[in-house]
N, C-alpha and C positions, 0 to 999 in steps of 0.2 A: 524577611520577617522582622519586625519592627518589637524590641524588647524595651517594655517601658516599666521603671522604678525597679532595675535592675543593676548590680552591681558584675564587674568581672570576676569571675570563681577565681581562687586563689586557694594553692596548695593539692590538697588532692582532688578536687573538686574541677580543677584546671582541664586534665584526662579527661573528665566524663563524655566530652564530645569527642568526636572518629574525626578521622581524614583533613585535620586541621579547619576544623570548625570552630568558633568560641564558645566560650561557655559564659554566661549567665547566672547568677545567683537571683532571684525574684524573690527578693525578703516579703513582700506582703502574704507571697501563696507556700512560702517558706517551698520552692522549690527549684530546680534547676532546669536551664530555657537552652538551648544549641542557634547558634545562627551560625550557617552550612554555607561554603564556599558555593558557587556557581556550577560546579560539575557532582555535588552532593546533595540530598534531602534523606529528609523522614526526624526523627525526635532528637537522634542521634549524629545526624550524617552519617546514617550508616549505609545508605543504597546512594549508588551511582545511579546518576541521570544524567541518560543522553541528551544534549539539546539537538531542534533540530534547525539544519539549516537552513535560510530562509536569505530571500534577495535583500538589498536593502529599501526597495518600496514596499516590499511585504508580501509580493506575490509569493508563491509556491512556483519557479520554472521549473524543478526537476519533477514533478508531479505531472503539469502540462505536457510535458515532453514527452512523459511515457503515455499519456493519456494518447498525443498524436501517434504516437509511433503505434501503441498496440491497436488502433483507429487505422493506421494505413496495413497493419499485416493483417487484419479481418477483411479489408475492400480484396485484399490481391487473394486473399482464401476463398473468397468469393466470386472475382471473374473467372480464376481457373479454376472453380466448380462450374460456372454457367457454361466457361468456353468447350468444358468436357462432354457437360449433356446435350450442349447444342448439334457437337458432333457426333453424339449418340443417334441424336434425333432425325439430324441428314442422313446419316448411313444408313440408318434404318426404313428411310423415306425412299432413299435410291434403290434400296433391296426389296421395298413391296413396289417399287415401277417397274422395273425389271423380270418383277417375277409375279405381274397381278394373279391373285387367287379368284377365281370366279365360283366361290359357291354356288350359285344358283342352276348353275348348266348342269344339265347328267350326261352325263357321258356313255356315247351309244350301247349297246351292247354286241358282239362281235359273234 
């Protein structure tokens, strides 16, 4: 934050800002400005902010990373659902060969 036509507080005035922040006098708006160290914002420096990390071309890799990784535990959620039903689907293929049901016959009577 860029403080313009503003003096350093001096005296008690010095305090007004938190977590080793400056303090500002702005004689035109007769009031008092903070400029907050790099790990601080708000009027006061009074809330912590987190920065986040980031490469030095700018990309985001810790994001990508997770993006592939939870991308490859969805594919393997996935073949080992298909590889289950497929085998659902043989066994159950082999047990109607095995055992054809012929509705249509009646069956004599004795």
């Amino acid at each position: 934050m860029s403080v313009d036509h503003g003096e350093l507080c001096s005296g008690e005035e010095a305090t007004y800002c938190m977590n080793g922040g400056t303090c500002y006098n702005i004689i035109s708006m007769n009031t008092l400005s903070c400029v907050c160290n790099e790990k601080y914002k708000g009027s006061r420096c009074e809330q912590f902010h987190l920065s986040r990390l980031t490469s030095p071309d700018g990309t985001e890799a810790g994001l990508i990373a997770a993006v592939v990784i939870v991308a490859l535990l969805i594919l393997v959620v996935l073949a080992v659902v298909i590889y289950y039903i497929r085998g659902m689907l043989k066994a159950k293929q082999q047990s109607q060969q095995n055992n054809p049901q012929q509705y249509w016959r009646v069956k004599p009577r004795v």
